[in-house]
Residue frames as qw, qx, qy, qz and C-alpha x, y, z in Angstrom:
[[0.271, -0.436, 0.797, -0.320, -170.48, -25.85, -49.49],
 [0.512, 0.053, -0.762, -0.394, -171.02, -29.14, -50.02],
 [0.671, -0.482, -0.245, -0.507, -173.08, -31.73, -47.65],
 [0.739, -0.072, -0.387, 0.546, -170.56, -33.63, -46.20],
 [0.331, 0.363, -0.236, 0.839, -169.04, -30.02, -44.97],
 [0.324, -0.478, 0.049, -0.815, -172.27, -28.64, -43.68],
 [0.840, -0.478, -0.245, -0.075, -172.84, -31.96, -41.67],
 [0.731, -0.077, -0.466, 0.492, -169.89, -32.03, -40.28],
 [0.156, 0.341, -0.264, 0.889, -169.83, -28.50, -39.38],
 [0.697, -0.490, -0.231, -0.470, -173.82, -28.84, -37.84],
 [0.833, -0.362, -0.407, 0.091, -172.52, -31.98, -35.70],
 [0.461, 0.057, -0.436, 0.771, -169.44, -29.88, -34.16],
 [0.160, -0.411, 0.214, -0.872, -171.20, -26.91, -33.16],
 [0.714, -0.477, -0.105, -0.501, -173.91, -28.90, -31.42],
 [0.877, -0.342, -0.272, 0.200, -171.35, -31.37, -29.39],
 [0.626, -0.037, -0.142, 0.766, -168.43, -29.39, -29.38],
 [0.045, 0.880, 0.309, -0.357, -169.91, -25.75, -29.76],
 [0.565, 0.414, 0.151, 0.697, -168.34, -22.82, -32.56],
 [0.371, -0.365, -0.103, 0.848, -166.48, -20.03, -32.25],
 [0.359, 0.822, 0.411, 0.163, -169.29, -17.02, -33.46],
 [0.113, 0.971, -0.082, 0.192, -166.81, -13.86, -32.27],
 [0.642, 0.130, -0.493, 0.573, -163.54, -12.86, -30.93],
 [0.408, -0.807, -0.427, 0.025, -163.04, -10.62, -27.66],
 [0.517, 0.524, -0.206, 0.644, -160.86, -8.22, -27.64],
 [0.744, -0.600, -0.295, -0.006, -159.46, -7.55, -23.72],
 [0.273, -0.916, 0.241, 0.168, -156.71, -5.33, -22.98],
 [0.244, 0.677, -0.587, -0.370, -154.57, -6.54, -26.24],
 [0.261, -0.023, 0.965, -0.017, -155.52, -10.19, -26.23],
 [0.570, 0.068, -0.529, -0.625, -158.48, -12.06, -28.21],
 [0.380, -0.011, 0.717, -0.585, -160.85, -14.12, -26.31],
 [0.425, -0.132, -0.664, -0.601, -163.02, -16.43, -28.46],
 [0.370, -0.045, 0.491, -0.787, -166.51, -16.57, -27.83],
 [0.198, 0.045, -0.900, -0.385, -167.92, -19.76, -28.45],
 [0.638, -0.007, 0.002, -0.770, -171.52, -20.45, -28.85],
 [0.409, 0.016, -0.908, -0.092, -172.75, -24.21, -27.78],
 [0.631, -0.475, -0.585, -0.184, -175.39, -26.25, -25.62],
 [0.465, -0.715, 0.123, -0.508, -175.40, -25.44, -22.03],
 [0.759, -0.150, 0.586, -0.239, -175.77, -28.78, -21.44],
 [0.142, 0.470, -0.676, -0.549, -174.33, -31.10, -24.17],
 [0.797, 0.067, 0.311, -0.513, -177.36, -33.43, -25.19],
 [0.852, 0.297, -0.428, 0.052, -175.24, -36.36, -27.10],
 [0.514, -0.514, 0.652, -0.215, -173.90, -38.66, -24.23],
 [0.586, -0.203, 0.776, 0.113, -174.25, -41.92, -26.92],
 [0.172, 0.081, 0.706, 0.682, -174.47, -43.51, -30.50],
 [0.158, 0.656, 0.715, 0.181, -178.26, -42.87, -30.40],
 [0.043, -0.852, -0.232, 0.468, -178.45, -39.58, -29.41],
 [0.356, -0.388, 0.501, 0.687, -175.54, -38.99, -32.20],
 [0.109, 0.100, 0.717, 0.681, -178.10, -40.07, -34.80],
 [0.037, -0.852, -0.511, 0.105, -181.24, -38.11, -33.39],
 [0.171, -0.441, 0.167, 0.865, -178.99, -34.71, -34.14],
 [0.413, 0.749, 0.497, -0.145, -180.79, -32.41, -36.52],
 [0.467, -0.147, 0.232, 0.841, -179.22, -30.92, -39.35],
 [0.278, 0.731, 0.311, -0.539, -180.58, -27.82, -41.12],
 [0.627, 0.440, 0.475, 0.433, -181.07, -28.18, -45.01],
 [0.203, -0.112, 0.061, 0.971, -180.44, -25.12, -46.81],
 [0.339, -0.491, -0.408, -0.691, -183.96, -24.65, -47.36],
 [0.383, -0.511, 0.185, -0.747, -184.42, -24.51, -43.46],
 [0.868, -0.313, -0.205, -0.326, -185.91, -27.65, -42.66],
 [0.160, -0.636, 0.715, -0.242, -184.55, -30.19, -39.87],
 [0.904, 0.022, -0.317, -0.285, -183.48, -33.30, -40.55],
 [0.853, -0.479, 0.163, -0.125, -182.29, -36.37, -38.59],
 [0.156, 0.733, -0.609, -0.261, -178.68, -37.43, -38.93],
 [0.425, 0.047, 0.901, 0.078, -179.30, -41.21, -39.25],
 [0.630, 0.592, 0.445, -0.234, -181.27, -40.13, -42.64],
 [0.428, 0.816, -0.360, -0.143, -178.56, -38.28, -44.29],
 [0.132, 0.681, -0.678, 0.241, -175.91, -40.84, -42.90],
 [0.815, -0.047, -0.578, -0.007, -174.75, -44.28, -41.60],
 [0.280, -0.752, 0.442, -0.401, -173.42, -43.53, -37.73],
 [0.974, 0.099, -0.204, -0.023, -171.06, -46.49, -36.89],
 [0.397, -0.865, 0.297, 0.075, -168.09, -46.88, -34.34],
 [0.866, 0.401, -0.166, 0.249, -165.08, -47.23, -36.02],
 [0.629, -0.513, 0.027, 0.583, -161.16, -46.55, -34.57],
 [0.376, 0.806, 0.350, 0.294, -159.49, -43.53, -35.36],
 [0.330, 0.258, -0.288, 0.861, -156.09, -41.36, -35.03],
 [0.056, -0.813, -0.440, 0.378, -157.48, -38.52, -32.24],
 [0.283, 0.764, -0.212, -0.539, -155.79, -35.95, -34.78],
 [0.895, 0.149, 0.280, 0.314, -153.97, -36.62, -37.79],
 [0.297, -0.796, 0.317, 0.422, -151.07, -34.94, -38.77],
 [0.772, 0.624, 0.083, 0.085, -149.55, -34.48, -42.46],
 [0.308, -0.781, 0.317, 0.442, -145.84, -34.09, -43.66],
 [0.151, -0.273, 0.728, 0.611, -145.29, -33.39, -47.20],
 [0.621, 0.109, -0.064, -0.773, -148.59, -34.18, -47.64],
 [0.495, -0.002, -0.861, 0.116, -148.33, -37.71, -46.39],
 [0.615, -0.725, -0.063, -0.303, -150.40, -38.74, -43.13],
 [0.597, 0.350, -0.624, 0.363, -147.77, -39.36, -40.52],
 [0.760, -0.647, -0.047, 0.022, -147.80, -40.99, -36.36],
 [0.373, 0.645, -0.553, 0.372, -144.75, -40.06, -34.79],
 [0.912, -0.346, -0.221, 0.026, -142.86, -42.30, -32.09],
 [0.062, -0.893, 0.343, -0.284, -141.22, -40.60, -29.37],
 [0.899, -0.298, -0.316, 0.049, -138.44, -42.14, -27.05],
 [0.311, -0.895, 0.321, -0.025, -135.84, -41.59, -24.39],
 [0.759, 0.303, -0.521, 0.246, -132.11, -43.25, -24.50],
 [0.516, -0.771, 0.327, -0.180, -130.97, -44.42, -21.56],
 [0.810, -0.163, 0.558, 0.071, -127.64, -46.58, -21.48],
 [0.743, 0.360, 0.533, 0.183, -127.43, -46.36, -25.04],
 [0.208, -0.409, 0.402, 0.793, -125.77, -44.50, -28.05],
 [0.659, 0.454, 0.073, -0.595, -127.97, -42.74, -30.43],
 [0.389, 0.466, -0.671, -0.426, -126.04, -44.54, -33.68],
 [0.017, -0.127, 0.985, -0.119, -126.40, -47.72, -31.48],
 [0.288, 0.250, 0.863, -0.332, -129.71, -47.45, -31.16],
 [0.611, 0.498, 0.049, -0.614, -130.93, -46.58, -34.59],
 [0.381, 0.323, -0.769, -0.398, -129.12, -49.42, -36.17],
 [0.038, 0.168, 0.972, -0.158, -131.20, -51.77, -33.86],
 [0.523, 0.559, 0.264, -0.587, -134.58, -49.87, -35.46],
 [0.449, 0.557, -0.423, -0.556, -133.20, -50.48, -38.64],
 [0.112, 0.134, -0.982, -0.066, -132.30, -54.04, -38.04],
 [0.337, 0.311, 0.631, -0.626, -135.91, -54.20, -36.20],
 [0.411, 0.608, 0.195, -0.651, -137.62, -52.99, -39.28],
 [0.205, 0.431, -0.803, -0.356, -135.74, -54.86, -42.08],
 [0.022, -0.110, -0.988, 0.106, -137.98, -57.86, -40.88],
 [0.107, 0.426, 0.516, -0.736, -140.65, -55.99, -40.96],
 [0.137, 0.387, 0.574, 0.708, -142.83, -56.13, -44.69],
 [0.129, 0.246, 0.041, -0.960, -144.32, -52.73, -44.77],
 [0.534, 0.539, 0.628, 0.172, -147.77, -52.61, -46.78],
 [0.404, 0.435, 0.250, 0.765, -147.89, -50.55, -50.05],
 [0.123, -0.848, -0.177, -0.484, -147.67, -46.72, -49.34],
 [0.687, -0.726, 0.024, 0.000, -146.17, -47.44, -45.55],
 [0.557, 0.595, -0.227, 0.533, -142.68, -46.03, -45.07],
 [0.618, -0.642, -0.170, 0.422, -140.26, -44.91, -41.76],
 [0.416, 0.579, -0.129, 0.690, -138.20, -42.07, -41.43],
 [0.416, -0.581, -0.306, 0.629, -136.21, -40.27, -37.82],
 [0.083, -0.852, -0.024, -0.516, -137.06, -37.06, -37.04],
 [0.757, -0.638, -0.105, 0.090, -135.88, -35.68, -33.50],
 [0.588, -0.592, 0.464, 0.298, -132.01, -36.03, -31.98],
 [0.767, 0.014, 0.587, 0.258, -131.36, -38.17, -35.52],
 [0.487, 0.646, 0.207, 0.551, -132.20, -35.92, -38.19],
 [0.301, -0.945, 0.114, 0.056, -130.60, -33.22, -36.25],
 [0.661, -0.476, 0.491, 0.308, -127.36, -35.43, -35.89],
 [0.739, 0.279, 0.497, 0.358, -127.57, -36.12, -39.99],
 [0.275, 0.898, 0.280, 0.201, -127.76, -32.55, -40.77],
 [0.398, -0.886, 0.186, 0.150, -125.22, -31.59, -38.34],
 [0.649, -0.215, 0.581, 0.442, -122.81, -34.16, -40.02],
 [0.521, 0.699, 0.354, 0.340, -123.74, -33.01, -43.55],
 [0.013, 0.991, 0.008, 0.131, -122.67, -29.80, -42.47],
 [0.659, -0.634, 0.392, 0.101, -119.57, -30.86, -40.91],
 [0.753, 0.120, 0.457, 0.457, -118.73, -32.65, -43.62],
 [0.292, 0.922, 0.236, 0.096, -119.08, -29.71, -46.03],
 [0.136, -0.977, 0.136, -0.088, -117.25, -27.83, -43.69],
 [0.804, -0.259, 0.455, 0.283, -114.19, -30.40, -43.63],
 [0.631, 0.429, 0.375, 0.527, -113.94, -30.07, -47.54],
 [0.393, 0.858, 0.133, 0.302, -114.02, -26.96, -47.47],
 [0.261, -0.897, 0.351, 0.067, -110.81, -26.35, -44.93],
 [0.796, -0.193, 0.425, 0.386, -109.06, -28.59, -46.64],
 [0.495, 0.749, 0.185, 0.400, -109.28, -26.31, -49.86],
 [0.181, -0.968, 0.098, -0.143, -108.66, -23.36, -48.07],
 [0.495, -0.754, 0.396, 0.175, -105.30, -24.56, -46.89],
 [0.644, 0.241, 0.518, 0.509, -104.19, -26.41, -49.98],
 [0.277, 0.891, 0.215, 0.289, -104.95, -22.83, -51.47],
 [0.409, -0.888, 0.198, 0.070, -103.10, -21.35, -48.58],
 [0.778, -0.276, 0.420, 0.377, -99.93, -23.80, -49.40],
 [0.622, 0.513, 0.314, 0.501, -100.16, -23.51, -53.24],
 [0.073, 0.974, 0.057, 0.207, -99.72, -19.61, -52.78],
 [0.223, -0.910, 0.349, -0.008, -96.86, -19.91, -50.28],
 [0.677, -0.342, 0.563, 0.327, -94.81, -22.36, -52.04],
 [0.426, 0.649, -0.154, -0.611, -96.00, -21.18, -55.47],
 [0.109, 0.221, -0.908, -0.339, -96.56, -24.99, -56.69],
 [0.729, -0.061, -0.131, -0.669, -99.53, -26.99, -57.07],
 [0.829, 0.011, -0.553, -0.085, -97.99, -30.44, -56.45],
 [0.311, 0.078, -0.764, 0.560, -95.81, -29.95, -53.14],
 [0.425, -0.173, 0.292, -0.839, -98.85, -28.92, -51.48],
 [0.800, -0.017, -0.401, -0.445, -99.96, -31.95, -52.12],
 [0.588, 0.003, -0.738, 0.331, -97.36, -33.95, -50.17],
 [0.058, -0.224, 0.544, -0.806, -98.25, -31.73, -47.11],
 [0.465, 0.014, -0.273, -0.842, -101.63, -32.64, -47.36],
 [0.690, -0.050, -0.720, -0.055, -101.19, -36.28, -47.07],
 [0.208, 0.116, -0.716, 0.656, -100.55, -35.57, -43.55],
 [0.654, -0.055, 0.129, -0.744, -104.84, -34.46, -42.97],
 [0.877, -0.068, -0.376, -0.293, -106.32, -38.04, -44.46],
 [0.527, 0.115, -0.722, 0.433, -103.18, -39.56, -41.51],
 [0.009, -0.152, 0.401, -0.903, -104.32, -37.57, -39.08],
 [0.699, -0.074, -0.204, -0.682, -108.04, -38.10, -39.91],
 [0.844, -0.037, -0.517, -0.137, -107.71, -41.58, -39.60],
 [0.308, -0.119, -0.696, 0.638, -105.29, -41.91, -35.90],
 [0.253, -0.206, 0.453, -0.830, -108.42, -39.57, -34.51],
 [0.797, -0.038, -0.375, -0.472, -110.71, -42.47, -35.79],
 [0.634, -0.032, -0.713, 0.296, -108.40, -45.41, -34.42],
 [0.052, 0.045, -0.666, 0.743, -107.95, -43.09, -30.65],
 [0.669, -0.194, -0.047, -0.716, -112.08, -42.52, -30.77],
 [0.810, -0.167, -0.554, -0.101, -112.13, -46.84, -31.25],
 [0.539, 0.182, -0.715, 0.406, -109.40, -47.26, -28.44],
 [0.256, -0.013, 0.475, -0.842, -111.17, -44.52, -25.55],
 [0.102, 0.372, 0.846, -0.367, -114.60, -46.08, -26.32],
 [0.205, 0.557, 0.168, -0.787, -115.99, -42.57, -27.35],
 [0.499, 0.582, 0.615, 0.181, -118.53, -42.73, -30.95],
 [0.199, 0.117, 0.305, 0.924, -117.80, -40.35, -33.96],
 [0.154, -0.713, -0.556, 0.398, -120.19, -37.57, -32.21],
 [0.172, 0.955, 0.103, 0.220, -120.51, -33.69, -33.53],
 [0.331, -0.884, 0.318, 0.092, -117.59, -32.71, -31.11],
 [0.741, -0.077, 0.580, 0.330, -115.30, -35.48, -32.41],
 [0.596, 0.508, 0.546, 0.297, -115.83, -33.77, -35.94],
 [0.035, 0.980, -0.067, 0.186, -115.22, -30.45, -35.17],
 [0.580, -0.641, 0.437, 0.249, -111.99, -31.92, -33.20],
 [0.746, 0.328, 0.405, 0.415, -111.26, -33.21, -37.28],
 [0.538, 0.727, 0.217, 0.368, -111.28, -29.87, -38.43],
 [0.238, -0.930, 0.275, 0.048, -109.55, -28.44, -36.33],
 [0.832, -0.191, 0.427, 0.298, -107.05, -31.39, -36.80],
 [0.715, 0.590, 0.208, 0.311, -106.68, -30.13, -40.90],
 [0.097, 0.950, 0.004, 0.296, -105.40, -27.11, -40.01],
 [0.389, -0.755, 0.527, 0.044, -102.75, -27.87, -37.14],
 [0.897, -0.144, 0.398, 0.125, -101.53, -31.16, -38.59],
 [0.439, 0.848, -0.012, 0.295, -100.13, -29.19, -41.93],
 [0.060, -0.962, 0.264, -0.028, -97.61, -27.19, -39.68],
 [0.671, -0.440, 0.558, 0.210, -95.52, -30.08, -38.67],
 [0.688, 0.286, 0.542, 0.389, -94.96, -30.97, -42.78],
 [0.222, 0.937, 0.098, 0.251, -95.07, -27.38, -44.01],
 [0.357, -0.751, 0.556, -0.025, -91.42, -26.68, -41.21],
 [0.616, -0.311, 0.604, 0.399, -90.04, -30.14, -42.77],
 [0.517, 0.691, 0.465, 0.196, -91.03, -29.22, -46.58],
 [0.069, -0.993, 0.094, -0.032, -90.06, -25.34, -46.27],
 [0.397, -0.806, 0.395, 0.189, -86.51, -27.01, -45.43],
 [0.735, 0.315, 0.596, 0.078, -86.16, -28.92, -47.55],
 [0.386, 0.775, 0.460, 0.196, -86.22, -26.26, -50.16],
 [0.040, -0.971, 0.233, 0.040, -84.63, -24.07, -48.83],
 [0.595, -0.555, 0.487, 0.316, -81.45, -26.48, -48.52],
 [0.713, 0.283, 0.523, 0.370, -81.89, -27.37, -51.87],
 [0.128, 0.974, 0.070, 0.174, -81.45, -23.38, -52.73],
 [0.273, -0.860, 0.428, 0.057, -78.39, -23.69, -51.26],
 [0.223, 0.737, -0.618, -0.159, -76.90, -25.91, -53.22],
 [0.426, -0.262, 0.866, -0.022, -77.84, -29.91, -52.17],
 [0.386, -0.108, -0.727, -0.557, -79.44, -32.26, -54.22],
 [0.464, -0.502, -0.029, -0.729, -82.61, -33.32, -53.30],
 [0.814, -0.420, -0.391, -0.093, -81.88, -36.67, -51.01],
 [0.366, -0.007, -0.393, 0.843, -78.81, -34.70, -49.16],
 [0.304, -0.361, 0.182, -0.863, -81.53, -31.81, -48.44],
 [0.827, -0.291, -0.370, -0.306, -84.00, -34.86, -46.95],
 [0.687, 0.201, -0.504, 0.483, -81.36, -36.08, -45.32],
 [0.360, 0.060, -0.355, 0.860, -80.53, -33.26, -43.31],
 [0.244, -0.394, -0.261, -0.847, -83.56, -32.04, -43.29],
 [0.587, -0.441, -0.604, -0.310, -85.07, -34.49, -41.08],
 [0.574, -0.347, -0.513, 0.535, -82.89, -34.27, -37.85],
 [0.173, 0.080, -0.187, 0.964, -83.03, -30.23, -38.23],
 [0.309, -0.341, -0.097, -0.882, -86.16, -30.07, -37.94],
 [0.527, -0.184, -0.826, 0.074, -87.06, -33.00, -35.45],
 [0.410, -0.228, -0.604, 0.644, -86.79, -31.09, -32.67],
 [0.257, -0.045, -0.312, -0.914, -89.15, -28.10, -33.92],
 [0.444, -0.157, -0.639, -0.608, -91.79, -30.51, -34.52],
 [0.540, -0.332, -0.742, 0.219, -91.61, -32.90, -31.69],
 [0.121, -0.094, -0.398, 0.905, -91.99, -29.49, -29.66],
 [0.422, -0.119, -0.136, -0.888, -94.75, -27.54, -31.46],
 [0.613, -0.146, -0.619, -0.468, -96.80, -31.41, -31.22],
 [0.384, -0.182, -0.718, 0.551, -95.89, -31.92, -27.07],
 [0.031, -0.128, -0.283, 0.950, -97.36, -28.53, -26.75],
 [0.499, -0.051, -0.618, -0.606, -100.54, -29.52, -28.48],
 [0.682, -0.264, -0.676, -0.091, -101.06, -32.53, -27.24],
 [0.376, -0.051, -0.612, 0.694, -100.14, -31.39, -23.50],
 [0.286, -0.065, -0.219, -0.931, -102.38, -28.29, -24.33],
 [0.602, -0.053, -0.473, -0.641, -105.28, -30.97, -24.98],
 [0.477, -0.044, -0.844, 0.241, -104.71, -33.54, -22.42],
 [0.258, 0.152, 0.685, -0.664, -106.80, -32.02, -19.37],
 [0.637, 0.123, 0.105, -0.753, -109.91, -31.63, -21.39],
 [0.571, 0.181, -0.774, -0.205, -109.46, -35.46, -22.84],
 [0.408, -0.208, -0.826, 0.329, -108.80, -36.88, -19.26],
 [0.399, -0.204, 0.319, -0.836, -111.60, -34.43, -17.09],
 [0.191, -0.254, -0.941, 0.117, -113.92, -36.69, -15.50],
 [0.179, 0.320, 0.562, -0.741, -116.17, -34.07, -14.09],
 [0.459, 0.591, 0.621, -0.231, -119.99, -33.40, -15.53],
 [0.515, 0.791, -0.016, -0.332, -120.04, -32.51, -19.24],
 [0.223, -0.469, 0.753, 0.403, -116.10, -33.84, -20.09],
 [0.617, 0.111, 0.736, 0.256, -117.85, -36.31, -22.51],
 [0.395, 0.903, 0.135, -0.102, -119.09, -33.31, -24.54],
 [0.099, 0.927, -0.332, -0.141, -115.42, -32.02, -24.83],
 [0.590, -0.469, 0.643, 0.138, -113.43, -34.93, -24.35],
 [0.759, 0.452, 0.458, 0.104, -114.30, -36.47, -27.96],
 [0.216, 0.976, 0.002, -0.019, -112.66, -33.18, -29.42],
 [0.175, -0.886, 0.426, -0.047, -109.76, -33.43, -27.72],
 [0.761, 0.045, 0.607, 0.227, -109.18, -37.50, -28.34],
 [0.805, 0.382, 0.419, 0.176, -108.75, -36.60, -31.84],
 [0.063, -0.945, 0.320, 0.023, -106.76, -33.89, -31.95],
 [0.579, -0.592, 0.558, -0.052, -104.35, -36.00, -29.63],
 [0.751, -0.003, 0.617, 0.235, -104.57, -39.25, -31.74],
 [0.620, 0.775, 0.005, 0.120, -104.56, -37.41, -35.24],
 [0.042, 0.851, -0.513, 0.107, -101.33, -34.88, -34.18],
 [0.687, -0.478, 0.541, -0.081, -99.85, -38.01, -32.62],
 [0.858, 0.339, 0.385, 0.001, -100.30, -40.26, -35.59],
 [0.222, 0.972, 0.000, 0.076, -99.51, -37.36, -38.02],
 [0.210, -0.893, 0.398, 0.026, -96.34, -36.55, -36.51],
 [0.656, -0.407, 0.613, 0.165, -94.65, -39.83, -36.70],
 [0.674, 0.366, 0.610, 0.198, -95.63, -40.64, -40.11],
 [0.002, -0.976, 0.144, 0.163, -94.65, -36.98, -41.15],
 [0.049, 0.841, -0.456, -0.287, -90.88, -38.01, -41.20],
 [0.529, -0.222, 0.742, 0.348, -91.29, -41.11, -43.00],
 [0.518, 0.548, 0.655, 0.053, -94.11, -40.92, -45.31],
 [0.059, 0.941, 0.139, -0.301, -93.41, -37.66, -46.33],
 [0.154, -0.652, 0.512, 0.537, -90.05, -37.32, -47.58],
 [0.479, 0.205, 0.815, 0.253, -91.03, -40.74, -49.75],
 [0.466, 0.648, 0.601, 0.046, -93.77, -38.90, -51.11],
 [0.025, 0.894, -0.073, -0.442, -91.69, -35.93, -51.96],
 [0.221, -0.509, 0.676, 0.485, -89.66, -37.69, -54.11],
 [0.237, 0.614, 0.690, 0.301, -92.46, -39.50, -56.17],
 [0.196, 0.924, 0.164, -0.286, -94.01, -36.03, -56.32],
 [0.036, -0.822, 0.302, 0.482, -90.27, -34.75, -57.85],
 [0.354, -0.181, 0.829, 0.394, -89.60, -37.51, -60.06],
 [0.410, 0.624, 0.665, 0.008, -93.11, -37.30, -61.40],
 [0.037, 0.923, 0.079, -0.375, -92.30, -33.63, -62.10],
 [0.287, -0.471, 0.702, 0.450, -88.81, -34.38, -63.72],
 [0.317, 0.091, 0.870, 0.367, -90.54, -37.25, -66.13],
 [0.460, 0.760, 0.444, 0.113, -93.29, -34.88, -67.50],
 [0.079, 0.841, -0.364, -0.392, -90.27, -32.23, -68.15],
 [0.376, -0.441, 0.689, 0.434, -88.81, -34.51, -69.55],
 [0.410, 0.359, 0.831, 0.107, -91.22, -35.77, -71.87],
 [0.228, 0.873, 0.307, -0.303, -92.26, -32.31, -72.79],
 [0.139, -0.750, 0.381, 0.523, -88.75, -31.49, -73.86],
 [0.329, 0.004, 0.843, 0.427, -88.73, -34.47, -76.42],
 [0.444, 0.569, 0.689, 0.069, -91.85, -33.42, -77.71],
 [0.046, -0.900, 0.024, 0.433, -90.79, -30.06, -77.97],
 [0.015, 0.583, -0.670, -0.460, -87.30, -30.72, -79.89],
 [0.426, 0.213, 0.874, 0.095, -89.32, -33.49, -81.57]]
């Protein structure tokens, strides 16, 4: 042990006292600590009249081995990553977390750090970043899953594609109905996305599906569009009333917690809403770029073929 160690360990036991045993006490441990009576350092002098014991026995003064000098100092210090780090707690009141870490960041941007000195949120924040990381994950990955789900039951790889278009619409009216209610893109709100991937499909999968089928029977494809759109208007505009109707108490509840649920249910509402209208225009458009693209690489293949 070196000297440094053995003073420091001398100066605790005599101000603070050490722990010599444990006690063992009907299944518990009791430490039994071994110190002054009376704690005879009450100031700086008395600090440097402490005796330390050499290893050859003898006692010497600690103002011989040592300078004793009042300096400031963390009461603990605390390490993460093996960095020293001070953490700084606070409450929000009034305020939105997102709102009130871009005014730290804007706070701190003016701020010249010196070398080695660095910020980072712990707490509510890295909770919220992790929560979205996940979320997000989990977004990509139901959007596979149902593009997988389509490609199987239409046994194509590109019309699943036009159905599809209908998630990024949908994604984006639960963004605009969050701005319009006030309400910040929150953990519920995100989980009210993914649920959004999964219902907003059905309304383009019932006008697709006819489509296809009319064209099995014999139309071409802008007579099946055509006809496709009024048969199946009334389908859609149902399944998406019942939704949204479905979703509308927990949006408008006012009582204690609604703001937890209500964020969920705003985007639903404003995706399916969005979604739905743009469903029987955007859609059919893109069904025909999707079929024309298909046509012009047959076609090209066939020239290269008899070529």
């Amino acid at each position: 042990m070196c000297i440094r160690d053995r003073v420091g360990q001398s100066i605790q036991s005599q101000i603070k006292g050490m722990v010599a045993t444990r006690y063992k006490y009907r299944g518990s441990e009791i430490d039994v600590m071994v110190c002054y009576a009376d704690s005879s350092v009450k100031s700086l002098q008395d600090l440097k009249t402490l005796f330390i014991q050499s290893p050859r026995g003898k006692q010497v003064s600690l103002s011989e081995l040592a300078t004793v000098t009042t300096e400031k100092s963390p009461p603990s210090i605390t390490r993460k990553d093996q960095k020293r780090t001070v953490s700084i707690t606070a409450n929000l009141e009034g305020i939105a977390l997102n709102k009130a870490t871009e005014a730290i960041d804007t706070a701190f941007k003016k701020y010249d750090f010196p070398p080695g000195y660095s910020y980072s949120y712990g707490g509510q924040q890295q909770d919220l970043y992790t929560s979205f990381k996940e979320l997000f994950n989990a977004l990509i990955l139901s959007g596979l899953i149902v593009y997988m789900l389509l490609a199987a039951q239409f046994e194509s790889l590109l019309h699943p594609l036009t159905m599809m278009l209908s998630v990024p619409l949908a994604l984006t009216g639960g963004l605009i109905s969050l701005l319009i209610t006030g309400y910040t893109l929150s953990i519920p709100a995100f989980i009210g996305m993914i649920i959004s991937v999964g219902i907003v499909v059905d309304n383009a999968i019932v006008l697709i599906d006819c489509v296809n089928r009319l064209r099995t029977e014999g139309m071409t494809r802008e007579e099946a569009i055509i006809k496709a759109g009024p048969l199946r208007l009334r389908p859609i505009l149902m399944t998406t009333l019942t939704t949204i109707i479905g979703m509308l108490p927990m949006a408008i509840a006012g009582k204690e917690g609604s703001e937890i649920q209500a964020p969920l249910a705003i985007v639903v509402i404003g995706g399916l809403s969005i979604s739905t209208f743009v469903t029987l225009i955007v859609l059919p458009s893109v069904y025909i770029t999707l079929e024309n693209l298909i046509e012009g690489l047959k076609r090209r293949f066939d020239e290269r073929m008899r070529a």
